[in-house]
FIBA-945477 format. One line per field, with one value per atom (N, C-alpha, C, CB): atom name; y, x, z. Coordinates in pm, 1 decimal. Each point is the difference from the previous one (the first is absolute). Glycine has a CB too. Layout:
BEGIN
site: (CA | ...)
yy: (Y | ...)
xx: (X | ...)
zz: (Z | ...)
***
This chain:
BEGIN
site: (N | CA | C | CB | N | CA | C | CB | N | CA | C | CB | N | CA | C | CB | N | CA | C | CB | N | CA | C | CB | N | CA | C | CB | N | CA | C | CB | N | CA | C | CB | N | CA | C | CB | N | CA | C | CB | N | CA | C | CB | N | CA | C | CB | N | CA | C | CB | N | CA | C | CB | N | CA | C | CB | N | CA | C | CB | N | CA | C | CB | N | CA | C | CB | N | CA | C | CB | N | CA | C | CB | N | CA | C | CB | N | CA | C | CB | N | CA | C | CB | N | CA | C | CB | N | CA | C | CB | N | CA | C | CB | N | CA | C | CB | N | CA | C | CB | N | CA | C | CB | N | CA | C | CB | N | CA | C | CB | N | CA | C | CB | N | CA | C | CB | N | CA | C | CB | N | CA | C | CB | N | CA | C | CB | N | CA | C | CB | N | CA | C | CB | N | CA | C | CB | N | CA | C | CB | N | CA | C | CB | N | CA | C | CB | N | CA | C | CB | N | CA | C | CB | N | CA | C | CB | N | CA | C | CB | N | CA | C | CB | N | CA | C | CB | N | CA | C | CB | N | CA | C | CB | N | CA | C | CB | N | CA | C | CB | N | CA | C | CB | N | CA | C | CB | N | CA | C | CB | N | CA | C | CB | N | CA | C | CB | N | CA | C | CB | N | CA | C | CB | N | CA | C | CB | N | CA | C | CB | N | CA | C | CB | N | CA | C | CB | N | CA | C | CB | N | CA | C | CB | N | CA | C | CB | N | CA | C | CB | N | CA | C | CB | N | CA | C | CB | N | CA | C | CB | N | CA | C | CB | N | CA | C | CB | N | CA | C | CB | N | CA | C | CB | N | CA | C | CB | N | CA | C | CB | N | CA | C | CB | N | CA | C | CB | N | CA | C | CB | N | CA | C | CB | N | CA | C | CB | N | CA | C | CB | N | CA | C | CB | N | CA | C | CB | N | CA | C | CB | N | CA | C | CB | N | CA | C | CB | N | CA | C | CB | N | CA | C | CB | N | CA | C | CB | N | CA | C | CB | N | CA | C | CB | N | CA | C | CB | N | CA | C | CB | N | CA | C | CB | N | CA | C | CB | N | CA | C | CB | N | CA | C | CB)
yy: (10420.4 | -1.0 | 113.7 | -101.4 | 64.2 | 126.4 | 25.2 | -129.7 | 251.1 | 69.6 | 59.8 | 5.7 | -73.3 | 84.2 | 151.9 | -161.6 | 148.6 | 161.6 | 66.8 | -15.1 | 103.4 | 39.9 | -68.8 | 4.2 | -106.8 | -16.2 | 112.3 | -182.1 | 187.9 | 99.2 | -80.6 | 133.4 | -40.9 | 20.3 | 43.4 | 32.2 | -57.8 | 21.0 | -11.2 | -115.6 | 249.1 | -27.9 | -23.5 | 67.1 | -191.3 | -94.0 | -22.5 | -184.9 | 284.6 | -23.9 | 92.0 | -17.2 | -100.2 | -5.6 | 9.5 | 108.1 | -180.3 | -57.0 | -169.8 | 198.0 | -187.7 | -165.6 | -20.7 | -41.2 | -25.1 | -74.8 | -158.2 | 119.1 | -84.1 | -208.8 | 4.7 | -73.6 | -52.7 | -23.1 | 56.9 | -213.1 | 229.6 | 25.4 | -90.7 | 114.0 | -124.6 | -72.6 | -92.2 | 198.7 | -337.9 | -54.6 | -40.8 | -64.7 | 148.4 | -56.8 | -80.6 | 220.8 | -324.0 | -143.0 | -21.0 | -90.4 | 227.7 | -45.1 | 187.1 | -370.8 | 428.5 | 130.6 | -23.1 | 115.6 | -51.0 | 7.7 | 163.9 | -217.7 | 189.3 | 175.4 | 57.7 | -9.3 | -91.3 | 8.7 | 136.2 | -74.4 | 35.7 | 110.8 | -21.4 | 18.6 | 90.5 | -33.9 | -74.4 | 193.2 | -330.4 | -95.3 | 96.5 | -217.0 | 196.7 | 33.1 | 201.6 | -232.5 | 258.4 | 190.5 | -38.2 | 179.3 | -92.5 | -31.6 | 164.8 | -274.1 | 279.0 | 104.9 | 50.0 | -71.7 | 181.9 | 41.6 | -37.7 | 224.5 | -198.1 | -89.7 | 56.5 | -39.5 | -63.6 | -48.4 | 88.7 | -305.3 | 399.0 | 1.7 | -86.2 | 76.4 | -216.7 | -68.3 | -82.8 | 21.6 | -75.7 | -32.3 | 95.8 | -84.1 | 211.1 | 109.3 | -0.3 | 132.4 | -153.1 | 8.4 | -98.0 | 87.7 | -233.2 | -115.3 | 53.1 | -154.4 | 161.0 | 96.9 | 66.3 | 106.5 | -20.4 | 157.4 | -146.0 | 318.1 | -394.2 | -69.6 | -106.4 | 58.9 | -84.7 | -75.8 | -156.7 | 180.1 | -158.8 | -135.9 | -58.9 | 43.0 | -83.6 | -30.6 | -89.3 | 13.7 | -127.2 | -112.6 | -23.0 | -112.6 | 66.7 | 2.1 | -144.4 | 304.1 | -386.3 | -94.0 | 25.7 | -103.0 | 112.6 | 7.9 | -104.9 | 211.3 | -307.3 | -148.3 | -12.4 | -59.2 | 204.8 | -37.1 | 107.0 | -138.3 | 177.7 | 104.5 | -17.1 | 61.4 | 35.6 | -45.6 | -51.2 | 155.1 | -141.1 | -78.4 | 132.0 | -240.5 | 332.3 | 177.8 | 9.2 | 132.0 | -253.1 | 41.9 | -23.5 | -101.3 | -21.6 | -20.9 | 127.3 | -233.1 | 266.3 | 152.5 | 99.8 | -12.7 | -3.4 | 153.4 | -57.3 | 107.0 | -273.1 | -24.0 | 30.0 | -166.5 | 155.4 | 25.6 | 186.0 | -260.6 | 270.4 | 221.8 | 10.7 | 121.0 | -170.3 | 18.2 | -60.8 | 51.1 | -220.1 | -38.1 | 107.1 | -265.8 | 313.4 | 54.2 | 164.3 | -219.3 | 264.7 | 136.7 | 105.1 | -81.8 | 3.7 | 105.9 | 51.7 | -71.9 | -7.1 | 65.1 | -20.9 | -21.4 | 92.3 | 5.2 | -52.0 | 176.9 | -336.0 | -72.5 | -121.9 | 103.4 | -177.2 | -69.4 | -97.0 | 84.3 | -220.8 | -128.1 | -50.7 | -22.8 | -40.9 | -48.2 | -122.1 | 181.2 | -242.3 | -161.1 | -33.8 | -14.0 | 40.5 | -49.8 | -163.9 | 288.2 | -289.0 | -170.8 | -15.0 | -79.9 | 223.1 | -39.4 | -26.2 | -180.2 | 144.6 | -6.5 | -99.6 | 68.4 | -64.4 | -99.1 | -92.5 | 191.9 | -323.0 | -147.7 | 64.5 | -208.8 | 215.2 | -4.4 | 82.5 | -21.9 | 51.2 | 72.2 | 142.9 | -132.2 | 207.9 | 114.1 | 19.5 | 66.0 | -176.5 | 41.5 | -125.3 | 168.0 | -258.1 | -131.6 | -90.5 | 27.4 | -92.1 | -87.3 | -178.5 | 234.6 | -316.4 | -106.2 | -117.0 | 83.8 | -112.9 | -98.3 | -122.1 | 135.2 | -147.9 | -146.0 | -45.3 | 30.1 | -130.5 | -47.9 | 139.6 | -353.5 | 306.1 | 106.8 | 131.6 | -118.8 | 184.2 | 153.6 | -1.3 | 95.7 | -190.3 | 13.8 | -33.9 | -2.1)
xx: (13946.3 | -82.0 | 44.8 | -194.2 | 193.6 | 93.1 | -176.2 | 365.7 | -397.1 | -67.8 | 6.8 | -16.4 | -20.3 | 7.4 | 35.4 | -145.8 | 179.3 | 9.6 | -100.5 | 210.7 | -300.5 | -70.6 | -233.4 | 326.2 | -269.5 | -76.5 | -77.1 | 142.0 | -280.1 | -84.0 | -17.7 | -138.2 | 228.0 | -13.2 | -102.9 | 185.1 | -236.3 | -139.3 | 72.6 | -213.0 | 179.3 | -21.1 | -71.8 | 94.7 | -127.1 | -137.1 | 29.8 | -20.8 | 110.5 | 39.5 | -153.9 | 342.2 | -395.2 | -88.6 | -182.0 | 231.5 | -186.1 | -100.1 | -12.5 | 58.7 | -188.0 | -22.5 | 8.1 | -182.0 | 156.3 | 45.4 | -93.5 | 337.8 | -444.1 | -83.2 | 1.9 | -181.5 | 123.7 | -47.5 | -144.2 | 150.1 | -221.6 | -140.2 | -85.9 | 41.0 | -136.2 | -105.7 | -55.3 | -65.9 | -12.1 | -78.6 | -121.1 | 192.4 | -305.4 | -123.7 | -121.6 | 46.1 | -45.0 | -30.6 | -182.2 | 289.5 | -300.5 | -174.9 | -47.3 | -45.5 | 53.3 | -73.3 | -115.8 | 222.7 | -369.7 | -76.0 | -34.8 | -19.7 | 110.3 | -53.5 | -81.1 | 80.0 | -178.1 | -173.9 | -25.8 | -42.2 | 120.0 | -9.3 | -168.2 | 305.5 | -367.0 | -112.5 | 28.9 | -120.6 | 21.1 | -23.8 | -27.4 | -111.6 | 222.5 | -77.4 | 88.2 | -300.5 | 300.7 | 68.4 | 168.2 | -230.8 | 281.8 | 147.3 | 44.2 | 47.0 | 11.8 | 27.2 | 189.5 | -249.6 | 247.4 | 139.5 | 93.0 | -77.4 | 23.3 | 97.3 | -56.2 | 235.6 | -188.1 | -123.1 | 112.3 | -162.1 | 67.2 | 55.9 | 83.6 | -177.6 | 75.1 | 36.8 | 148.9 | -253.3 | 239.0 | 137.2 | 124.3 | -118.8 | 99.1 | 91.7 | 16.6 | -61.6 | -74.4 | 27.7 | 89.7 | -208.5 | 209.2 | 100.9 | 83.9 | -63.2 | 112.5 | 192.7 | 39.1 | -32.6 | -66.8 | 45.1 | 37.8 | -269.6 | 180.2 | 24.2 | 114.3 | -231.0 | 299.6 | 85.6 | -7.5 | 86.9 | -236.8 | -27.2 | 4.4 | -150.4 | 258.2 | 81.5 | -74.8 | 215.7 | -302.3 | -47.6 | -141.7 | 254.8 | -342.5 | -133.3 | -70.8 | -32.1 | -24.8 | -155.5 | -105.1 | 75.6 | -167.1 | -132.5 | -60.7 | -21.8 | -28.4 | -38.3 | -64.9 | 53.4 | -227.5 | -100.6 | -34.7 | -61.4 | 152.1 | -58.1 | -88.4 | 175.3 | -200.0 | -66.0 | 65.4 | -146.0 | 93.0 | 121.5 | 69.1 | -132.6 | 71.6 | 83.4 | 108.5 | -146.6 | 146.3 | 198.7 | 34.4 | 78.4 | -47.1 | 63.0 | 50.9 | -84.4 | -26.3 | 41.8 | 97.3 | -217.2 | 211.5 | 41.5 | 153.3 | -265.3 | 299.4 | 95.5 | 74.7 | -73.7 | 49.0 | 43.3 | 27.4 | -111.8 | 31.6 | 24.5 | 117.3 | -233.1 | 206.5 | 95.3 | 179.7 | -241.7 | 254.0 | 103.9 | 58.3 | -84.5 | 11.3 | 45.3 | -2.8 | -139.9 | 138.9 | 22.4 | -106.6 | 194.0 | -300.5 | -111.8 | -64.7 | -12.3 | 17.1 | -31.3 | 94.8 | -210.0 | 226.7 | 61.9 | -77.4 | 105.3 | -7.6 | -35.5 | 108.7 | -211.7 | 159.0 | 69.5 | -20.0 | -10.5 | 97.1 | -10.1 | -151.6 | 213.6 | -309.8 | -96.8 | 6.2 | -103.2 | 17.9 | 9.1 | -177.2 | 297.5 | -379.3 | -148.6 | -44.7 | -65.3 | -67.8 | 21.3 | -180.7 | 272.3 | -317.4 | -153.3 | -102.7 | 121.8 | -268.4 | -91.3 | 38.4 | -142.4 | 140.7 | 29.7 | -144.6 | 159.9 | -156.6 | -88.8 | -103.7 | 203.2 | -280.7 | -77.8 | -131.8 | 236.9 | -268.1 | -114.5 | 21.4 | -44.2 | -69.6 | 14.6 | 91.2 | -80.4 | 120.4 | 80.0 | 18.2 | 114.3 | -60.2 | -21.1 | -35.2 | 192.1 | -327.0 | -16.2 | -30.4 | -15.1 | 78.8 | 11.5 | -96.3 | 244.8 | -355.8 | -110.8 | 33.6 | -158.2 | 211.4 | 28.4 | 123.8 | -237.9 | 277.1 | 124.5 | -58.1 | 47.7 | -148.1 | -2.5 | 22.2 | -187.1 | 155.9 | 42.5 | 171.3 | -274.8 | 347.2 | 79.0 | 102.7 | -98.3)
zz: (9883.5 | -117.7 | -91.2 | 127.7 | -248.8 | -116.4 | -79.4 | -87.3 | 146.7 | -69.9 | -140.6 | 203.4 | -348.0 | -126.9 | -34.2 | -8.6 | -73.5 | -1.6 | -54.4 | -15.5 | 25.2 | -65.8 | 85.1 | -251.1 | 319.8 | 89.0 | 89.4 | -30.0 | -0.2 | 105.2 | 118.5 | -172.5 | 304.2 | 150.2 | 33.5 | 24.8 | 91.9 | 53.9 | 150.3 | -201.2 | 263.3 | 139.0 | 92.8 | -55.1 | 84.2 | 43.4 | 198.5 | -315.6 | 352.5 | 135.3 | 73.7 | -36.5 | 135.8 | 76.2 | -87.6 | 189.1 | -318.7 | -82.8 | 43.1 | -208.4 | 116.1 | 6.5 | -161.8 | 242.4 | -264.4 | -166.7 | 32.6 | -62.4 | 12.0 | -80.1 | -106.1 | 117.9 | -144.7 | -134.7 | -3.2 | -36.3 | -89.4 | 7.2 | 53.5 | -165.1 | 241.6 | 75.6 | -119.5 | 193.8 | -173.2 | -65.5 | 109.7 | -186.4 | 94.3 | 81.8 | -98.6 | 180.6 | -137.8 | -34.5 | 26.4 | 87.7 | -10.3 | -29.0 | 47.9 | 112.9 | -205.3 | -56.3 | -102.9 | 28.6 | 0.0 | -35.7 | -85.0 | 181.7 | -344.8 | -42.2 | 0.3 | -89.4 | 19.3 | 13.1 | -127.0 | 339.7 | -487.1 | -82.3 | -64.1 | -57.8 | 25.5 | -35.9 | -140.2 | 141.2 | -167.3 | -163.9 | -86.7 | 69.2 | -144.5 | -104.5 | -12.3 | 67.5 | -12.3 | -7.9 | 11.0 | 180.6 | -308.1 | 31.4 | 6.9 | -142.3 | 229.7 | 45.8 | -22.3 | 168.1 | -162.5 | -76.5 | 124.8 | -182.5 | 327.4 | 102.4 | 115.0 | -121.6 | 195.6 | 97.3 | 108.1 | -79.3 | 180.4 | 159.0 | 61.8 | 24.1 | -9.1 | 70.8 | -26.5 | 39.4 | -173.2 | -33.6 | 72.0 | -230.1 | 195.0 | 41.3 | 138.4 | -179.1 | 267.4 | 146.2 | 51.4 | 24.2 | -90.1 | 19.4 | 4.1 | -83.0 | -72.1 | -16.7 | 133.4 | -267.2 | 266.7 | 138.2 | 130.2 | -48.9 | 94.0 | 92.1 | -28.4 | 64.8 | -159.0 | -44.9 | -32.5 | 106.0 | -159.4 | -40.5 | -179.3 | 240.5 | -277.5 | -137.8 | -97.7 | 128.0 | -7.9 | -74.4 | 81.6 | -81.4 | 1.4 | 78.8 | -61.8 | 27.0 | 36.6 | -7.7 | 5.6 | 67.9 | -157.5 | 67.7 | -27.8 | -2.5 | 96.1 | -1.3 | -28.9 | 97.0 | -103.5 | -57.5 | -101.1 | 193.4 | -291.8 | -112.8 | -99.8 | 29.9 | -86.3 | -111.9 | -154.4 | 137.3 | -223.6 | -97.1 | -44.9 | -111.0 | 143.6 | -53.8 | 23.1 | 41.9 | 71.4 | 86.0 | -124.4 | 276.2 | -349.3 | -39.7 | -100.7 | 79.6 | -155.4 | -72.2 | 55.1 | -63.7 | 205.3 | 84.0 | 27.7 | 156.0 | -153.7 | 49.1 | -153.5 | 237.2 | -382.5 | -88.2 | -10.3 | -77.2 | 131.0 | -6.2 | 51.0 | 68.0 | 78.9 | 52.4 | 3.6 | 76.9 | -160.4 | -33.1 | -149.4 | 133.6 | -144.5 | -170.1 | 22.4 | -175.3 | 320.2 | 7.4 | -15.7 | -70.3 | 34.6 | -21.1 | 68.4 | -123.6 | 269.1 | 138.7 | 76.7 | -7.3 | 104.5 | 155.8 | 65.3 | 4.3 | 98.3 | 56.2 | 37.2 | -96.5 | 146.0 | 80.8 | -86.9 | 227.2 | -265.3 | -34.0 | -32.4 | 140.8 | -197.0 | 39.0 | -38.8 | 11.2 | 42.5 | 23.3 | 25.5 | 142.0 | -235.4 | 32.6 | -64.0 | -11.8 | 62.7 | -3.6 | -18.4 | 208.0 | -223.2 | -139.1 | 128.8 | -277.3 | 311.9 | 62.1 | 126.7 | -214.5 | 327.9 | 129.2 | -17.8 | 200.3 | -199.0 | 37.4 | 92.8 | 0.8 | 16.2 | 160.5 | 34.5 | 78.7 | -6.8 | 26.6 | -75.5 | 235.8 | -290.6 | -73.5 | -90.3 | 156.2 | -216.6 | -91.3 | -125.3 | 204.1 | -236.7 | -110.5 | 119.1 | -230.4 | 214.5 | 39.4 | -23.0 | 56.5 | -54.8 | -72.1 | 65.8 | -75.1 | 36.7 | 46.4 | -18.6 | -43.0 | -60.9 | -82.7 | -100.1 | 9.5 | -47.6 | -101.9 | -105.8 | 20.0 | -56.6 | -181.3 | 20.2 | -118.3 | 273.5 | 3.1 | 39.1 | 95.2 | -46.0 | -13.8 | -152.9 | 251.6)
***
């Protein structure tokens, strides 16, 4: 293999090397409604090496936080929220018209 010239070496002997983690069902649980300049928890992901995150049952704020955070305004991992979960304690659908 012909290494570039000018290429940064890294000596990674008796390292490991992944990709960043994706976790597919994290619950942030940011309080409605308070937007905050940046959240712990986002940050605690990063430290643990988690790049991209789900939270299956957020509130619709994710969506705000996943914009902070795609546009640099917070530190954090990927977000991927998906607004109130169907079901007990949370949107509940009785009939065709509530849905």
């Amino acid at each position: 293999m012909i290494i570039p010239s000018g290429a940064k070496i890294l000596d990674l002997q008796g390292k490991t090397v992944m990709p960043g983690m994706i976790d597919l069902h994290n619950h942030f649980k940011n309080p409605q409604g308070v937007w905050t300049q940046q959240s712990y928890k986002y940050l605690a992901d990063l430290a643990y090496g988690v790049t991209t995150a789900r939270d299956p049952a957020s509130t619709y704020d994710a969506f705000g936080y996943a914009e902070m955070l795609g546009t640099g305004q917070m530190l954090g991992p990927r977000l991927f929220g998906v607004g109130y979960a169907i079901g007990e304690n949370f949107l509940i659908i009785n009939s065709s018209d509530d849905a």
